[in-house]
Biopython code that builds the backbone (N, CA, C, O; Angstrom):
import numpy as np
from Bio.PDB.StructureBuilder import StructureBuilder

atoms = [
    (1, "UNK", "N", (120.561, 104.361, 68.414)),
    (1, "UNK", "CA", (119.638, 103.285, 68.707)),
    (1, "UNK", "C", (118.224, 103.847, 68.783)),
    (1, "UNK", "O", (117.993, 104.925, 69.331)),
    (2, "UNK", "N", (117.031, 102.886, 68.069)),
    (2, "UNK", "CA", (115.898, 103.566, 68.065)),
    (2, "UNK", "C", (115.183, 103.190, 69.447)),
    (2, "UNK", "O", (115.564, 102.294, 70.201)),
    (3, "UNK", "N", (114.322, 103.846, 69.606)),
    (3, "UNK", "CA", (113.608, 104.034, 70.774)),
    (3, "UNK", "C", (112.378, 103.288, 70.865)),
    (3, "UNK", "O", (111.472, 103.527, 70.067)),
    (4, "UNK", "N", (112.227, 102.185, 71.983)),
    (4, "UNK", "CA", (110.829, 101.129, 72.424)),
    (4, "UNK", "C", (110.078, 101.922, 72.010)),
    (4, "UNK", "O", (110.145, 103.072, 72.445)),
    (5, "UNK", "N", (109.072, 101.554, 70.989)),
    (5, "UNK", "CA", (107.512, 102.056, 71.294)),
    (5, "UNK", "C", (106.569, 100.976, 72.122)),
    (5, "UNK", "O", (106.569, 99.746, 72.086)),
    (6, "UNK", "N", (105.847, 101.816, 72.807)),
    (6, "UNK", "CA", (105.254, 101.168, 73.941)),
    (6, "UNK", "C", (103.605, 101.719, 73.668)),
    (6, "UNK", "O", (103.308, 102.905, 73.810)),
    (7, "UNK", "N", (102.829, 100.901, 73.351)),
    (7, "UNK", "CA", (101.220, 101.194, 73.152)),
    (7, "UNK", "C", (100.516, 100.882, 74.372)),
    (7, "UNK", "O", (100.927, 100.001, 75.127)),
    (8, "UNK", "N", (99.446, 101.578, 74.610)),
    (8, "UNK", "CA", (99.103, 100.949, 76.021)),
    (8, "UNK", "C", (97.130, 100.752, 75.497)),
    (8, "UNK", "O", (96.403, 101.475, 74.815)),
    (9, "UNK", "N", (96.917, 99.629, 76.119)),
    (9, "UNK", "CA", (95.426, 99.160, 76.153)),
    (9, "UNK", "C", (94.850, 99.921, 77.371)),
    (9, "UNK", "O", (95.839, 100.112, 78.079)),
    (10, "UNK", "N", (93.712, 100.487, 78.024)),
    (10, "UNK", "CA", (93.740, 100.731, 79.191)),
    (10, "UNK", "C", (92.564, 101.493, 79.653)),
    (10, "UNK", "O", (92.778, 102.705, 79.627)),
    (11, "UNK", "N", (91.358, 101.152, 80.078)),
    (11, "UNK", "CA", (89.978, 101.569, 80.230)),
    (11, "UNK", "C", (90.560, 102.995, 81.377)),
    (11, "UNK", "O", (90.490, 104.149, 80.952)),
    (12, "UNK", "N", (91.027, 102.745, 82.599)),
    (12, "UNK", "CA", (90.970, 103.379, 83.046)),
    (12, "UNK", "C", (91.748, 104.968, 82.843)),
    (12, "UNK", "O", (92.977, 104.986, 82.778)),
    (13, "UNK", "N", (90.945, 106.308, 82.746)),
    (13, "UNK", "CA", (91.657, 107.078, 82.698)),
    (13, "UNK", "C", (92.741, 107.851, 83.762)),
    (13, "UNK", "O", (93.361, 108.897, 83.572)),
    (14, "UNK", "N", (92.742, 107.329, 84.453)),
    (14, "UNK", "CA", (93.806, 107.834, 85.718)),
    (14, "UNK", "C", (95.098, 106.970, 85.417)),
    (14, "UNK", "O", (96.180, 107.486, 85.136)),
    (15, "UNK", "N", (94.947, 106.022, 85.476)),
    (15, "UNK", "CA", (95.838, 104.282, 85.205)),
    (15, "UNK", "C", (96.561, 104.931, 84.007)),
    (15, "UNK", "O", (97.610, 105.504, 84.301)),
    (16, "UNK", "N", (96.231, 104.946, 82.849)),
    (16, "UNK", "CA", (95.791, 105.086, 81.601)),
    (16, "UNK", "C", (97.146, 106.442, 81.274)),
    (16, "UNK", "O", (98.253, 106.227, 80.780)),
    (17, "UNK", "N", (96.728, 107.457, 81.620)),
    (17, "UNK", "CA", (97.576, 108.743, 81.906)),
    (17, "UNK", "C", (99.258, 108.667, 82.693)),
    (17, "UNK", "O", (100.371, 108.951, 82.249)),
    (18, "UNK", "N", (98.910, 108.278, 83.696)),
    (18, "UNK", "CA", (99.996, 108.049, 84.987)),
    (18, "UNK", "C", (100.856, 106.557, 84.330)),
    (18, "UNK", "O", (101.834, 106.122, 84.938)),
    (19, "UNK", "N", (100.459, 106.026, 83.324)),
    (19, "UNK", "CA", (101.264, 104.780, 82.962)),
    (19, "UNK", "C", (102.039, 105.346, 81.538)),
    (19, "UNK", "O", (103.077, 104.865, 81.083)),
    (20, "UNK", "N", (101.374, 106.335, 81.032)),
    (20, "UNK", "CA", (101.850, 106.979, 79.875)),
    (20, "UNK", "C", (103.141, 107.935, 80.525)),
    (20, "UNK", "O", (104.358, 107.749, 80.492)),
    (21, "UNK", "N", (102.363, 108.972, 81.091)),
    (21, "UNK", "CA", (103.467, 109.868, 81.770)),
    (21, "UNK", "C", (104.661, 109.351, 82.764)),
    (21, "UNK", "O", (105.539, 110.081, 83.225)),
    (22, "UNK", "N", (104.549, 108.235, 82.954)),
    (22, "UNK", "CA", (105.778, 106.999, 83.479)),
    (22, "UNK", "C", (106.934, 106.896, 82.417)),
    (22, "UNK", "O", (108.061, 107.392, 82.382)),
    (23, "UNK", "N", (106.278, 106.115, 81.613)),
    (23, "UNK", "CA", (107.107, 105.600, 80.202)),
    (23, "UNK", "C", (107.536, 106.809, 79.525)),
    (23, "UNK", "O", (108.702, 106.643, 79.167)),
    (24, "UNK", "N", (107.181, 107.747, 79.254)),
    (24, "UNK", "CA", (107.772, 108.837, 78.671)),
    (24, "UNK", "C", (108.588, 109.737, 79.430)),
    (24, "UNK", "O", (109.002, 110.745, 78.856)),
    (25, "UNK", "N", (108.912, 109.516, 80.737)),
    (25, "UNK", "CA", (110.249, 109.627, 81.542)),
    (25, "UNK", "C", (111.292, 109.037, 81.041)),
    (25, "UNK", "O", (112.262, 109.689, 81.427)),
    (26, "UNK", "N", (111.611, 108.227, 80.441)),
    (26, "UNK", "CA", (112.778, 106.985, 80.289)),
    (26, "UNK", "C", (112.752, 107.336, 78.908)),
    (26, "UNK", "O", (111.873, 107.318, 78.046)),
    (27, "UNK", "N", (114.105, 107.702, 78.936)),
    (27, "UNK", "CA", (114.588, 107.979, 77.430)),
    (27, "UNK", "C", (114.379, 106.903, 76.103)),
    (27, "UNK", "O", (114.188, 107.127, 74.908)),
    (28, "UNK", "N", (114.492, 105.778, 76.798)),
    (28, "UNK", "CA", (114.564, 104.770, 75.739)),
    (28, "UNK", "C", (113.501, 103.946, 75.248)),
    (28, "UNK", "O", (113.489, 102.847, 74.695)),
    (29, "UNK", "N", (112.168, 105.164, 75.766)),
    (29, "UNK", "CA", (110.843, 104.707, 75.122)),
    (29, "UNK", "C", (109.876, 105.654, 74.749)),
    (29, "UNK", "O", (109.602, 106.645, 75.427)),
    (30, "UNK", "N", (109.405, 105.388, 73.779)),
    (30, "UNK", "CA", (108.198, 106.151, 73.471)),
    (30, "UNK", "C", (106.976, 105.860, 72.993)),
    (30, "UNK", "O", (106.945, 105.050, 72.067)),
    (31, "UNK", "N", (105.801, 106.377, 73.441)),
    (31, "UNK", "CA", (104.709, 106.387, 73.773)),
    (31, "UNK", "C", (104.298, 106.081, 72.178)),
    (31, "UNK", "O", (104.627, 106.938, 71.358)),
    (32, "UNK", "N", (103.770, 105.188, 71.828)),
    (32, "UNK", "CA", (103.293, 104.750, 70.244)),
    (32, "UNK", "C", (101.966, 104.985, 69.899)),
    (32, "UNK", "O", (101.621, 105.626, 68.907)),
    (33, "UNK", "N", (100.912, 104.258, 71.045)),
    (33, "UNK", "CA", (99.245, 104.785, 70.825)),
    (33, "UNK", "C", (98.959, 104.473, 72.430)),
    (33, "UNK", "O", (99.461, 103.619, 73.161)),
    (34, "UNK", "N", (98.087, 105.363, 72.665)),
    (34, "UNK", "CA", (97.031, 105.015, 73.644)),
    (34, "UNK", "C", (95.720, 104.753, 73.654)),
    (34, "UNK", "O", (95.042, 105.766, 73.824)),
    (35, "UNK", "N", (94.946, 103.468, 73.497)),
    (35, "UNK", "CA", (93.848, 103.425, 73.400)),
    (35, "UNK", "C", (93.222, 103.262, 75.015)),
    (35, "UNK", "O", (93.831, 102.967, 76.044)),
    (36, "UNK", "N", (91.473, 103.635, 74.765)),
    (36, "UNK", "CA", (90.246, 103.165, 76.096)),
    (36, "UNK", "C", (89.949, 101.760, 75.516)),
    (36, "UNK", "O", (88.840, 101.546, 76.007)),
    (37, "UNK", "N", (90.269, 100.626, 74.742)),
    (37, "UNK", "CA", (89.550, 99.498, 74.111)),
    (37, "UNK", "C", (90.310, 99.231, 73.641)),
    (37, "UNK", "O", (91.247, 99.848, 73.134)),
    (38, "UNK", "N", (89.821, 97.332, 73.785)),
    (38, "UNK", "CA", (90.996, 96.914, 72.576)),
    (38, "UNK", "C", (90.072, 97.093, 70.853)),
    (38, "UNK", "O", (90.474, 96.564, 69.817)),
    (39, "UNK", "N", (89.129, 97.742, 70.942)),
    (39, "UNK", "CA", (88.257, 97.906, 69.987)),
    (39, "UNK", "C", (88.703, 98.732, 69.155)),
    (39, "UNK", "O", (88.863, 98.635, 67.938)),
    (40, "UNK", "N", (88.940, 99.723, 70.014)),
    (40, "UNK", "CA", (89.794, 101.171, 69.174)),
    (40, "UNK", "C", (91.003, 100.633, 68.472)),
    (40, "UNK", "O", (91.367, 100.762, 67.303)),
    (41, "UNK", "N", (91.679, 99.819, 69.772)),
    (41, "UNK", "CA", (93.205, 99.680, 69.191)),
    (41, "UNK", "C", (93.038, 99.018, 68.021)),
    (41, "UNK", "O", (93.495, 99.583, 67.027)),
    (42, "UNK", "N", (92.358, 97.683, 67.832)),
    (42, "UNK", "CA", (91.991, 96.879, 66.820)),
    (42, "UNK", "C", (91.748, 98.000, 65.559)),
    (42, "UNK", "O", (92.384, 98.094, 64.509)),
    (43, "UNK", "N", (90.956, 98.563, 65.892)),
    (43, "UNK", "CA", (90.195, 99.278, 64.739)),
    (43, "UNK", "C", (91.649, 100.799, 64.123)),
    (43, "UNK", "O", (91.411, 101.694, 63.311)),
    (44, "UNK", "N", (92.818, 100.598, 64.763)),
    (44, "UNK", "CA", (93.605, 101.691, 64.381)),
    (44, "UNK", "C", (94.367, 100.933, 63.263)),
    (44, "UNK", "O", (94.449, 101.447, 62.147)),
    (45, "UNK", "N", (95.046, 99.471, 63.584)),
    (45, "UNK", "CA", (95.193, 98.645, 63.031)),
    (45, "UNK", "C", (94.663, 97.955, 61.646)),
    (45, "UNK", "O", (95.291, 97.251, 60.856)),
    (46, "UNK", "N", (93.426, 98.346, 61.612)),
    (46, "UNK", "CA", (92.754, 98.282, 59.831)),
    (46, "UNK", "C", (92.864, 99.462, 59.145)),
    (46, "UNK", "O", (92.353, 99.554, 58.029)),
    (47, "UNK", "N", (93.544, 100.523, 59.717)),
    (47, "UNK", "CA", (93.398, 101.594, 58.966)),
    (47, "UNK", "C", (94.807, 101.953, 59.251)),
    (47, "UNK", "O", (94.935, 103.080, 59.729)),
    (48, "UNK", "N", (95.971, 101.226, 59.062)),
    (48, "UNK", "CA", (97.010, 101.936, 58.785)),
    (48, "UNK", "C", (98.317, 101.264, 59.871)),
    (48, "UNK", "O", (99.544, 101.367, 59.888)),
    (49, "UNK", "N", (97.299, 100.554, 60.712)),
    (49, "UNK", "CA", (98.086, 100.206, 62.305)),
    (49, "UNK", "C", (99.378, 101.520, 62.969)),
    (49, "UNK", "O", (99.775, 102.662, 62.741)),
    (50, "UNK", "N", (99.573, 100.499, 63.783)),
    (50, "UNK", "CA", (100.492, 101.271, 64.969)),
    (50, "UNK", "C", (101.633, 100.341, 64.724)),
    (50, "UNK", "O", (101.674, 99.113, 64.642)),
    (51, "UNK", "N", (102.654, 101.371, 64.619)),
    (51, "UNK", "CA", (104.221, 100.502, 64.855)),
    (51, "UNK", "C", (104.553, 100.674, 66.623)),
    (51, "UNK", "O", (104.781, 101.749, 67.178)),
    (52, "UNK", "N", (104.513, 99.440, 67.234)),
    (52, "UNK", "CA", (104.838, 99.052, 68.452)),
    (52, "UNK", "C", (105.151, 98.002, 68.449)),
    (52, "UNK", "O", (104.699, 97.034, 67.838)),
    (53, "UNK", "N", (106.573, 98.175, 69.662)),
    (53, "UNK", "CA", (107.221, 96.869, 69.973)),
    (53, "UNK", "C", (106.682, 95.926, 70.939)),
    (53, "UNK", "O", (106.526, 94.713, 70.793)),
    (54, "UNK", "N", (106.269, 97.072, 72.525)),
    (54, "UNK", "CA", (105.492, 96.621, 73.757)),
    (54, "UNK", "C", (103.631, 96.970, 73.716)),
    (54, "UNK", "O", (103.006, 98.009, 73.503)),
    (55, "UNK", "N", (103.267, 95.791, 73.976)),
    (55, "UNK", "CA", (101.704, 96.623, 74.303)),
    (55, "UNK", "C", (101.377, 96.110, 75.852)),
    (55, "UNK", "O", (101.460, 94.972, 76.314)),
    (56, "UNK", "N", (101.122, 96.901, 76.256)),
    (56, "UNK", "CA", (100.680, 96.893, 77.789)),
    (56, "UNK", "C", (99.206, 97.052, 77.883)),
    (56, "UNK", "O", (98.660, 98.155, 77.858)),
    (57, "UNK", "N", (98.554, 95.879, 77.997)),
    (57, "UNK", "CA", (97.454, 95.347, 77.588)),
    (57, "UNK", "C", (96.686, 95.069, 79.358)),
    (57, "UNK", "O", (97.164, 94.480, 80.328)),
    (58, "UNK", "N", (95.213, 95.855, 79.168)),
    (58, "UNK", "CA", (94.278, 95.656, 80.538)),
    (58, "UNK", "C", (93.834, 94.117, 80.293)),
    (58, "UNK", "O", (93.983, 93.432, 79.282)),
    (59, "UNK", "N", (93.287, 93.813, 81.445)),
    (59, "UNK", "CA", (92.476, 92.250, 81.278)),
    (59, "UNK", "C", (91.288, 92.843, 81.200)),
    (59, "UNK", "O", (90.368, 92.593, 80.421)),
    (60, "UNK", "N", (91.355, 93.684, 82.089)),
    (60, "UNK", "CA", (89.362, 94.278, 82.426)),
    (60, "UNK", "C", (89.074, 95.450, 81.509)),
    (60, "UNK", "O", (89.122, 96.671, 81.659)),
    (61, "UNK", "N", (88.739, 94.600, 80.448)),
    (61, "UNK", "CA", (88.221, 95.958, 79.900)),
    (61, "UNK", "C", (86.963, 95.937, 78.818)),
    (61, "UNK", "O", (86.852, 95.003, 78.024)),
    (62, "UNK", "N", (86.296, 96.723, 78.842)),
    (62, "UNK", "CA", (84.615, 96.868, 78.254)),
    (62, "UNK", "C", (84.767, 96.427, 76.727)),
    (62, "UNK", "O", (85.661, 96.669, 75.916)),
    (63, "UNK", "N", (83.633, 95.725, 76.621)),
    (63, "UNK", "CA", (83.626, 94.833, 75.040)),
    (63, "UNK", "C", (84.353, 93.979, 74.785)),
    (63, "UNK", "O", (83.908, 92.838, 74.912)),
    (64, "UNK", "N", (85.713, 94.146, 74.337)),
    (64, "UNK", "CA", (86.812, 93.119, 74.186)),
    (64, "UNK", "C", (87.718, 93.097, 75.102)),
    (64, "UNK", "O", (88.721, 93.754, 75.378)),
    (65, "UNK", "N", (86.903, 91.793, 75.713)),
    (65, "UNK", "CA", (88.507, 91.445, 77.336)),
    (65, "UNK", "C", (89.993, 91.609, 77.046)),
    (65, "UNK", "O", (90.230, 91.037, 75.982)),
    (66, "UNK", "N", (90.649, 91.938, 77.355)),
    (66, "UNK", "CA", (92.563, 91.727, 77.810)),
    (66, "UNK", "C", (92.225, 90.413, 76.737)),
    (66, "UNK", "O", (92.691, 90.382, 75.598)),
    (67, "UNK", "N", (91.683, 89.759, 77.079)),
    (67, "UNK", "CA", (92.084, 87.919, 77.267)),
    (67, "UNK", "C", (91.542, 87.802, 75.990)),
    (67, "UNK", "O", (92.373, 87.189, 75.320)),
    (68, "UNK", "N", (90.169, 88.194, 75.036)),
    (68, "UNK", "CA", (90.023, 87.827, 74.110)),
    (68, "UNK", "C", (90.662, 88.713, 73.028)),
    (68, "UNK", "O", (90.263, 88.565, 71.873)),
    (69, "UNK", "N", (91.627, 89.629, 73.298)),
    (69, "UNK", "CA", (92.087, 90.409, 72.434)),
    (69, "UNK", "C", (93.139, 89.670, 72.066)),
    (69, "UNK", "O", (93.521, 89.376, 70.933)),
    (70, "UNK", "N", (93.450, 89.474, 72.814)),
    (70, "UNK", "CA", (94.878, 88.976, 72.784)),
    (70, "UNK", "C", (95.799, 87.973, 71.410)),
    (70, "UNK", "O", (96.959, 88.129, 71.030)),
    (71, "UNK", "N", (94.582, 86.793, 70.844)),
    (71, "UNK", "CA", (94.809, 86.631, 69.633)),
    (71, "UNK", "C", (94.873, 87.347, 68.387)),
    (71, "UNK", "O", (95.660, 87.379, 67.441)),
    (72, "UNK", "N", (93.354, 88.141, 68.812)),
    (72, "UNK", "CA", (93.309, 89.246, 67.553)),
    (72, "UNK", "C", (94.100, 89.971, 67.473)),
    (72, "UNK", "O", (94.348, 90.397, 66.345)),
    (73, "UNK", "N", (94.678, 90.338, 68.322)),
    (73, "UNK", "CA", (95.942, 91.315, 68.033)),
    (73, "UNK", "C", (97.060, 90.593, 67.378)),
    (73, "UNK", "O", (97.432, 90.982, 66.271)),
    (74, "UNK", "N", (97.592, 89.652, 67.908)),
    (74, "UNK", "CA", (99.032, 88.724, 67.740)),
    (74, "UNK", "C", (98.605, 88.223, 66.126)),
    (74, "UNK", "O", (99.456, 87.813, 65.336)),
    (75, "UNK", "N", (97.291, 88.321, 65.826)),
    (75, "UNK", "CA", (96.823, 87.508, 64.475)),
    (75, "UNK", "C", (97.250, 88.987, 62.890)),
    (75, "UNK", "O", (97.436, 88.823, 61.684)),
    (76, "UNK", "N", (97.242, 90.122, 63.667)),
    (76, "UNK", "CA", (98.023, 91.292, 63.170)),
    (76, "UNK", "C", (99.227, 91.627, 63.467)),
    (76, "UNK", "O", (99.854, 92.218, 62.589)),
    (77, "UNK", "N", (99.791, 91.398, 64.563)),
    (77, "UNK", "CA", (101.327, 92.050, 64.781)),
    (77, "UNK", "C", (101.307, 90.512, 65.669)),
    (77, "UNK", "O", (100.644, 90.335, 66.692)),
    (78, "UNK", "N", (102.371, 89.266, 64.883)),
    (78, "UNK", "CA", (102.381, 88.257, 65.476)),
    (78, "UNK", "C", (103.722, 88.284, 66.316)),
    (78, "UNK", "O", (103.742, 87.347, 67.114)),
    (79, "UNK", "N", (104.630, 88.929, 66.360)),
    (79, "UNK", "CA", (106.119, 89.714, 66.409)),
    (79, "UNK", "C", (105.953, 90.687, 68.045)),
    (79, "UNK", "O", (106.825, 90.823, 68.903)),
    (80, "UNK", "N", (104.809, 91.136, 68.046)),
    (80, "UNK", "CA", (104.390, 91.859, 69.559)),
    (80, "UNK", "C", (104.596, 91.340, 70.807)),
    (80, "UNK", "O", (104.096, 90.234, 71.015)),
    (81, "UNK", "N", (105.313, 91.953, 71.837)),
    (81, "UNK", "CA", (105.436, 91.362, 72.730)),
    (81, "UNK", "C", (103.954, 92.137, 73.437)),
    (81, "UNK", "O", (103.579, 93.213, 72.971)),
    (82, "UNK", "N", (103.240, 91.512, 74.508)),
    (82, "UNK", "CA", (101.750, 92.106, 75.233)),
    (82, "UNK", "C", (102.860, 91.736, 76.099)),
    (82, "UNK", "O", (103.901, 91.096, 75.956)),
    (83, "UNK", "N", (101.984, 92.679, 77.536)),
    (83, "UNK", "CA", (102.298, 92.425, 79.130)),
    (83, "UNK", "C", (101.118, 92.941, 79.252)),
    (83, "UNK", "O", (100.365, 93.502, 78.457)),
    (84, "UNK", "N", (101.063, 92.721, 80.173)),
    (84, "UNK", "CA", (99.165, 92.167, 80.954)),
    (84, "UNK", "C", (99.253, 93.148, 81.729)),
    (84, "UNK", "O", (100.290, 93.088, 82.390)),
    (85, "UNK", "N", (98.509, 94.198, 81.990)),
    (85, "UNK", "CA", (98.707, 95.522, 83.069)),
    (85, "UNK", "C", (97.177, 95.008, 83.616)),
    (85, "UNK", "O", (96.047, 94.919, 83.135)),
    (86, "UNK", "N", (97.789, 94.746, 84.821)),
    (86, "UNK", "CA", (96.207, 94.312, 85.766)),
    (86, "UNK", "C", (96.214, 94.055, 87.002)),
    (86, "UNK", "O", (97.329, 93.663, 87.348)),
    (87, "UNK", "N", (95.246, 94.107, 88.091)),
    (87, "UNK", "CA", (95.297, 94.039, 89.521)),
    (87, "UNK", "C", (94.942, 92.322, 89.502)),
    (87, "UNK", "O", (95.009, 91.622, 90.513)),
    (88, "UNK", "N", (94.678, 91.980, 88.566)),
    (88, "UNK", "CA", (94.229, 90.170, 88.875)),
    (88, "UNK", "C", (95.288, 89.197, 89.372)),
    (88, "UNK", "O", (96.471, 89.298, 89.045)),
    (89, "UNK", "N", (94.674, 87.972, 90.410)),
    (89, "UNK", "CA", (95.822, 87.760, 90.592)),
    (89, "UNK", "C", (95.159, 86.216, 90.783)),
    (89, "UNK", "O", (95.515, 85.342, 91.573)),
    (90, "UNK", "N", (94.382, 86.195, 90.070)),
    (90, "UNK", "CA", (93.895, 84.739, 89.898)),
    (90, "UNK", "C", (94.614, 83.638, 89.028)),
    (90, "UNK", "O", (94.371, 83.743, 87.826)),
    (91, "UNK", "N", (95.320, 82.762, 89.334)),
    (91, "UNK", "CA", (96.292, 81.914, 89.070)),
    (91, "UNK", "C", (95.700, 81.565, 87.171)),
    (91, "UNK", "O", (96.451, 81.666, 86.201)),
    (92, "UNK", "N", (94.503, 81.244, 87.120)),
    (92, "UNK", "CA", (93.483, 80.619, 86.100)),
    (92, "UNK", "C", (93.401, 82.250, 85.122)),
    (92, "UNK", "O", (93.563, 82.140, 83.907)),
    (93, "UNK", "N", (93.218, 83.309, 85.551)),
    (93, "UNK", "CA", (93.027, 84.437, 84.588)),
    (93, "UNK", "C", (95.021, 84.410, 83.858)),
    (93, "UNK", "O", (95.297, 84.115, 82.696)),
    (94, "UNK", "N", (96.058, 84.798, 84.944)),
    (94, "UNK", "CA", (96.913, 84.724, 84.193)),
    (94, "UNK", "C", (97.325, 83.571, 83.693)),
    (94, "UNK", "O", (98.353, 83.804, 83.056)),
    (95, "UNK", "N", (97.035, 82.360, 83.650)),
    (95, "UNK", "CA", (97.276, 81.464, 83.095)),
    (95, "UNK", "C", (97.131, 81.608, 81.493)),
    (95, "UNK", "O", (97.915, 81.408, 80.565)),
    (96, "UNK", "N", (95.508, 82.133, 81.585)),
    (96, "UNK", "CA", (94.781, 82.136, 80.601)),
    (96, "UNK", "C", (95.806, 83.138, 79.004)),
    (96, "UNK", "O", (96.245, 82.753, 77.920)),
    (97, "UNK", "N", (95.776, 84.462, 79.713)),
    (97, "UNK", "CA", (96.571, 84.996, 78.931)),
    (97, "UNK", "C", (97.987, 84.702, 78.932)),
    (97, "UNK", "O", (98.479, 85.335, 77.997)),
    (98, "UNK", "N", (98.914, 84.008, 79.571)),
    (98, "UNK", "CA", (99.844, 83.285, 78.771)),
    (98, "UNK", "C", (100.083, 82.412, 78.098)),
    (98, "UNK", "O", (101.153, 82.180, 77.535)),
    (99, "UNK", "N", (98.477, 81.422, 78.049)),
    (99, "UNK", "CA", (98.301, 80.469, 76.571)),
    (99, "UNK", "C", (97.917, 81.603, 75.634)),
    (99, "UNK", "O", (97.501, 81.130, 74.577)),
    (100, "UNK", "N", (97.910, 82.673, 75.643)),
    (100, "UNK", "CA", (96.718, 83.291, 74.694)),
    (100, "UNK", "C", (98.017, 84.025, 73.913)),
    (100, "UNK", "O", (97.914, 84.426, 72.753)),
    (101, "UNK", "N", (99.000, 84.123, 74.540)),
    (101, "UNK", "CA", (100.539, 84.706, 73.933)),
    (101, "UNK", "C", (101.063, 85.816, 74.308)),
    (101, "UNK", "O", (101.760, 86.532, 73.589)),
    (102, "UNK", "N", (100.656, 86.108, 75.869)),
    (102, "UNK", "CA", (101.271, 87.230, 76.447)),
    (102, "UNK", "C", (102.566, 87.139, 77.007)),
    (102, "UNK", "O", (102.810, 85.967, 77.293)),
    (103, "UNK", "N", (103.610, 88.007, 77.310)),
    (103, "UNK", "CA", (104.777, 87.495, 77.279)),
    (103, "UNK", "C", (105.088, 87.302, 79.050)),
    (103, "UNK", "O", (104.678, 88.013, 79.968)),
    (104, "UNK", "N", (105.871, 86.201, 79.099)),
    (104, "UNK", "CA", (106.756, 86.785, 80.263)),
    (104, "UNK", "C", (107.486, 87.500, 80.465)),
    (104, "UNK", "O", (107.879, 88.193, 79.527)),
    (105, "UNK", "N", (108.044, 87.694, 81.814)),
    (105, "UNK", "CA", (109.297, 89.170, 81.918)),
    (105, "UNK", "C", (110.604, 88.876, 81.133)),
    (105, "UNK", "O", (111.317, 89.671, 80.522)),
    (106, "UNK", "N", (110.742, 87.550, 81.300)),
    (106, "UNK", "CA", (111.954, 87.343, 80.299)),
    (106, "UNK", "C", (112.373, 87.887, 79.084)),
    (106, "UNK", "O", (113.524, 88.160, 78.744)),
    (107, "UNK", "N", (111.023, 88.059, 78.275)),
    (107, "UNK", "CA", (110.865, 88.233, 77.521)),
    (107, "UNK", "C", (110.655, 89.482, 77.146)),
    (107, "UNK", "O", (110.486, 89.714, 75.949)),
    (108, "UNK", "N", (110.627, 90.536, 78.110)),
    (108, "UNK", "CA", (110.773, 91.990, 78.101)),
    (108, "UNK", "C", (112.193, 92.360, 78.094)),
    (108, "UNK", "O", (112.831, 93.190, 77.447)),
    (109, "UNK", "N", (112.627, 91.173, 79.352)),
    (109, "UNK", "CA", (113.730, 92.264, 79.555)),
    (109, "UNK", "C", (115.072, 91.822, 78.333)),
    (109, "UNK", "O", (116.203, 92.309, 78.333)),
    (110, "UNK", "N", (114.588, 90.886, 77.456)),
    (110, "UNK", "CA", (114.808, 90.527, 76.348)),
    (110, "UNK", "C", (115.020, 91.650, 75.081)),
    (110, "UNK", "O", (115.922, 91.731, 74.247)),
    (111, "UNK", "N", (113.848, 92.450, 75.286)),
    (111, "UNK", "CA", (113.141, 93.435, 74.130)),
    (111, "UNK", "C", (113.842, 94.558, 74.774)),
    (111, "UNK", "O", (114.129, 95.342, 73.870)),
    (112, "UNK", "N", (114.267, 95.022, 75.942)),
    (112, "UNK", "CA", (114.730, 96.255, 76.534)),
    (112, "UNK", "C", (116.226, 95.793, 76.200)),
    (112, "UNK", "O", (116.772, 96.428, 75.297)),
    (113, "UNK", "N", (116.900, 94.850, 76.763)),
    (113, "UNK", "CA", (118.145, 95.114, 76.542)),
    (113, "UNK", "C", (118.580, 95.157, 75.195)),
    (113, "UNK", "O", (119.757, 95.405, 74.934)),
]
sb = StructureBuilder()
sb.init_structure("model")
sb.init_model(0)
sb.init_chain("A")
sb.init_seg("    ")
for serial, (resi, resn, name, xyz) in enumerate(atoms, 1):
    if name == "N":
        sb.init_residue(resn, " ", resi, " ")
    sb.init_atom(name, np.array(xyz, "f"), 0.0, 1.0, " ", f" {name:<3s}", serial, name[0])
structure = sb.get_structure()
């Protein structure tokens, strides 16, 4: 059986590291790209993209929000499951990115089993 790739969005470099070195504990995933932006990530994606199943996507992040990425990405890998990696807990922000096509847990633990 092949192994989750898991990409992570993620300004912060502490967050960023410690969420990588998490996931690459667990046998049944591996680390696909790590971007600081969804700018970068976007921009890896015109030049060849990233094969990933999970993207673990910031809300807060410099230039292109969590929230406005979120189409642009799905408008390239429409098949992607996102999960929202964020301290927000404003009813109206996650709202926002689950019209925008971020997944619920269902829907992970969907992609894991």
């Amino acid at each position: 059986m092949s192994k989750i790739r898991v990409s992570i969005i993620e300004d912060n470099k502490v967050i960023r590291d410690n969420v990588s070195k998490f996931i690459s504990f667990h046998d049944d995933f591996e680390i696909a790209a790590v971007h600081g932006s969804a700018k970068t990530f976007l921009g890896s994606l015109q030049i060849g993209g990233v094969q990933t199943d999970i993207l673990l996507l910031d809300i807060g992040l410099p230039g292109i929000s969590g929230l406005e990425a979120i189409p642009l990405i799905l408008e390239k890998m429409p098949d992607l499951n996102i999960v929202m990696l964020t301290t927000y807990e404003e009813e109206d922000v996650i709202v926002k990115a689950l019209c925008s096509g971020a997944c619920k847990v269902p829907a992970i633990k969907k992609a894991v089993s």
